[in-house]
N, C-alpha and C positions, 0 to 999 in steps of 0.2 A: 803551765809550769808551776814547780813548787815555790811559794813565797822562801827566801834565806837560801836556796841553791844558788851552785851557781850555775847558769844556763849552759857553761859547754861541755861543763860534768852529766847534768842532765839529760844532751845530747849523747851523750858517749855511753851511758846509761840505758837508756831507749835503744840505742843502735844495739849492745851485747841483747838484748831481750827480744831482738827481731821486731822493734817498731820501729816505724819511719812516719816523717811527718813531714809534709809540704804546704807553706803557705799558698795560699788561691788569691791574687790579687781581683777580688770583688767589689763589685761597686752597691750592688743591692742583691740583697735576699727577698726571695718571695715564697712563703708554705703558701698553698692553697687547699682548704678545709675542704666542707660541705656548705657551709653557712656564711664562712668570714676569708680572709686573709691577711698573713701576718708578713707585715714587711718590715726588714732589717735593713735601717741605713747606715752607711758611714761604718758598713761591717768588718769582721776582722775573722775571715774562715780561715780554718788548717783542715787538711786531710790526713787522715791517721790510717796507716794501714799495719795494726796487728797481727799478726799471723792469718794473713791474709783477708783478714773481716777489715772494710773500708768503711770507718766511719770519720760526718763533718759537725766539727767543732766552730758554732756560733757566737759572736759576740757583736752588740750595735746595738744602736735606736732602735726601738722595737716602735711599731704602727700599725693598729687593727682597723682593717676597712669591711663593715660587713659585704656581704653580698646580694645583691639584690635578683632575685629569680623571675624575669618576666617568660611568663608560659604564653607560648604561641596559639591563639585561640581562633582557629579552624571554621569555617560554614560548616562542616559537617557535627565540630562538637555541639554550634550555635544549635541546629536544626536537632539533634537526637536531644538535647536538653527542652528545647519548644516540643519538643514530642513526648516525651516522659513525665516532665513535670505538667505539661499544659500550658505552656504561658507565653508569652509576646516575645518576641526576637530581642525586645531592649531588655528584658528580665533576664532573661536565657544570655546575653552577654552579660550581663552587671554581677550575675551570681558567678559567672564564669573568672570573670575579672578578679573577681575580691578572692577565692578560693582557688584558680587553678588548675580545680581538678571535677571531672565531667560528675560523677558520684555525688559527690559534696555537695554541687552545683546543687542538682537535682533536687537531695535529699535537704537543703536546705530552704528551697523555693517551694516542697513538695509540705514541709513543716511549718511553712509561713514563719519563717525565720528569716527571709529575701525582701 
């Protein structure tokens, strides 16, 4: 709302221009990124429907949790990684560990960078 109106002018106002708004009785917000998540407590959402575009209005404690990505790491990635790079099953999992990704592995253990 606008700070110095008054809220039921405001309301009467929105209503002639064809918006509506409905409070959402929320207890928590959660976006969920790529990398993180941002949680909203003790929130306070409206739902605005504009000439039919629906959008939600945020307010609260704001809380960033990153994310942490555990890659499920396979016999078969263990074995193609001991096979391309050359090296020991504990190598071929440790590079796989740290990286994630079967390439990487490889080309890091292949560069004696492992």
């Amino acid at each position: 709302m606008m700070p110095g109106m008054n809220p039921r002018k405001m309301q009467q106002m929105m209503k002639k221009m064809g918006i509506q708004q409905v409070d959402i009785p929320a207890t928590e917000v959660i976006i969920k990124t790529a990398d993180q998540e941002i949680i909203i407590t003790n929130p306070n959402v409206a739902k605005v429907n504009a000439m039919g575009q629906q959008t939600y209005q945020i307010t609260g404690e704001e809380h960033i949790r990153e994310k942490t990505v555990e890659a499920e790491i396979t016999d078969d990635d263990i074995k193609t990684v001991m096979e391309q790079a050359n090296c020991s099953e504990e190598k071929a999992k440790s590079a796989l560990e740290q990286t994630g990704d079967l390439a990487e592995a490889i080309l890091n253990i292949s560069s004696g960078e492992e």
